[in-house]
N, C-alpha and C positions, 0 to 999 in steps of 0.2 A: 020532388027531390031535386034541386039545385046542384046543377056540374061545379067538382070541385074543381077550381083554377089553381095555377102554380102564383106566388108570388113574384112579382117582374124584381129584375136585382136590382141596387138602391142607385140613381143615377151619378154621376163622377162627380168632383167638387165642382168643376168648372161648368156643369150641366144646371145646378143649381142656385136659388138665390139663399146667399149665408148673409149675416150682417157683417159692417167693418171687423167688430170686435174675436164674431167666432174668427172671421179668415185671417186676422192678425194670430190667433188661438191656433190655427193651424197651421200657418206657416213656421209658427215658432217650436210647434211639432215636428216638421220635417225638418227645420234646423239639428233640432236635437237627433235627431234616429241618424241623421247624416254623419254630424259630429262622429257619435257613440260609435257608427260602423267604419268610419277612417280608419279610429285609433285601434276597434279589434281588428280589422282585416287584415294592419298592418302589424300587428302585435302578434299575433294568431299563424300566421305562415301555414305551414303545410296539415295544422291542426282542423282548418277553416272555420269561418263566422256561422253561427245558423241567425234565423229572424230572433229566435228565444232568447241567443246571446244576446241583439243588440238590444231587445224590448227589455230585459232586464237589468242589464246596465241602462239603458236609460230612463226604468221608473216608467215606461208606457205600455199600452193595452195593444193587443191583437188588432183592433180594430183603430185604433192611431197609425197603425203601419196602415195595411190594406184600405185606409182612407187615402192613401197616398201612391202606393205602389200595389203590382198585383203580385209580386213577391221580390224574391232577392236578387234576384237577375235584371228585376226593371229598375230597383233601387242601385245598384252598383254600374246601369246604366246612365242612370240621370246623374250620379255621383262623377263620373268619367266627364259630361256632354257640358255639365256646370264647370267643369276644373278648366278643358280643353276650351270654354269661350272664353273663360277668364284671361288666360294664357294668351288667347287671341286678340281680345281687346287693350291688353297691356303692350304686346307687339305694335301695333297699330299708335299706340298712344306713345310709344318708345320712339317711333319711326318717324313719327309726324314732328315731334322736338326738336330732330335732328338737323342741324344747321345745311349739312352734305347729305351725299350716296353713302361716299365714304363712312361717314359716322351713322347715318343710318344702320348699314352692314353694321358697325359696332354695338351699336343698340339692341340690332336685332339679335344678336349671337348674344351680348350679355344678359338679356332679359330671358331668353330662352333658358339658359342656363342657371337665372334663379331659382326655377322650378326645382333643383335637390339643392341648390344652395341658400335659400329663405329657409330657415327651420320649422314655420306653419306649413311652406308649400311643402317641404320635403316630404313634410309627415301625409300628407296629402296624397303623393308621388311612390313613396313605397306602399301604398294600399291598391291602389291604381298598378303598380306595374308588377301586383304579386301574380301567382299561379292563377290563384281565386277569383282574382278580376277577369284575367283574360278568359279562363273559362264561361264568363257568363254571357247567355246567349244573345248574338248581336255585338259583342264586344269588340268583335276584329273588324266590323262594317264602322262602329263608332269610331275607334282610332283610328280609322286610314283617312274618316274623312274632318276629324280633328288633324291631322299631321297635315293634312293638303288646306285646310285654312288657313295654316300657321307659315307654312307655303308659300302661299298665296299671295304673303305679303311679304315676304324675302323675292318676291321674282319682280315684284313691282320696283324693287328697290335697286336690285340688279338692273333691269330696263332702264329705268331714272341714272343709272351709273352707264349705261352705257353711250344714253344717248347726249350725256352730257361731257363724254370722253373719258371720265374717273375710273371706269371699267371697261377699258376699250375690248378687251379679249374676251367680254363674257357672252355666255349662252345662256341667257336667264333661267327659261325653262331645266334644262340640265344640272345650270349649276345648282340652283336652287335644293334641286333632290343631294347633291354631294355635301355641300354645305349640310343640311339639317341630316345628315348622318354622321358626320362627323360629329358634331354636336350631341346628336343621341349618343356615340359612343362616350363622350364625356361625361354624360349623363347617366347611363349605365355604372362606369367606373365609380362615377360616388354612391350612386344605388349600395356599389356592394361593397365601399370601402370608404368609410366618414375620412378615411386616412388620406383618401386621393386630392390631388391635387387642386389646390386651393381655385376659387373664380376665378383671380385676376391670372394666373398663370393659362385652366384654359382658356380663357378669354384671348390672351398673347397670342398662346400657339396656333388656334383657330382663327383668328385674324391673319396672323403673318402667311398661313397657309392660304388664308380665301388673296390674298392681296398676290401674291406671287402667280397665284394661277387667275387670278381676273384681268394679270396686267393692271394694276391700278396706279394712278395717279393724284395724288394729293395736290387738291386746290385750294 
């Protein structure tokens, strides 16, 4: 009589060889489940999302999920880490344009602030910054170190403004953290009110505000 073995579990995508065709097949899977759990997460509020919800609104199997995530916590993690690089490589791409420091700082404040004023990111933006999101496990280690990427690249830009005199008063490091809170509170404010205050207005007040306390000078 032969010892019964347990069956070993099925190795990860990326452990495997798929051909072009299935991995185009399944990445266009995790498109879709991503999609579908934006719009409930964000629709859904204090109701919350389950896997059932989103596999049914999107027409896919149990196992289309769990080929991809090992549940709802890893999915509304990778949903957060995809949005916050985004966000990052747009700053970056915003910054590098910019003629100045000065306009840099501008870029970088306005682009930040597309994130609830683009109507796809917003939609994006209130599923991410619901109750449901934050609850999920890991979620407060992913945002802190999305927020210090995004960072990251506002200190480089202060530095560059300092050392070229356009921000003679600033403290990069510091100000950087004042700066992206201001910002977040702008961003907040639309979260909870389509009514608030248009771009270009925060955009004014948070510029005029980083300029008076950077000492800046326009070259």
């Amino acid at each position: 009589m032969t010892a019964r073995t347990s069956a070993a579990p099925p190795a990860p995508l990326s452990a495997r060889r798929i051909s072009p065709e299935r991995a185009a097949r399944y990445e266009a899977e995790k498109r879709s489940i991503m999609h579908v759990a934006y719009d409930l997460i964000g629709r859904n509020g204090p109701r919350g999302t389950s896997v059932h919800d989103i596999l049914r609104q999107a027409g896919l199997s149990t196992r289309s999920f769990y080929r991809h995530w090992s549940g709802k916590d890893e999915l509304v993690l990778a949903m957060y880490r995809n949005d916050s690089d985004r966000v990052t490589g747009a700053l970056r791409r915003a910054v590098a344009a910019a003629g100045s420091p000065f306009d840099a700082l501008e870029a970088w404040i306005d682009e930040s602030l597309a994130v609830v004023y683009d109507a796809r990111k917003r939609r994006h933006a209130v599923a991410l910054s619901s109750g449901e999101a934050a609850g999920a496990e890991g979620f407060g280690r992913a945002f802190t170190e999305g927020a210090a990427a995004q960072r990251a690249v506002l200190v480089d830009v202060l530095r560059a403004g300092r050392a070229t005199g356009v921000f003679p008063a600033a403290d990069p490091d510091a100000d950087a953290h004042a700066i992206q809170a201001i910002v977040a509170d702008h961003i907040r404010a639309r979260l909870q009110d389509e009514r608030a205050g248009s771009r270009a207005e925060a955009l004014a007040h948070t510029l005029d505000f980083c300029s008076r306390a950077l000492g800046a000078v326009r070259q």
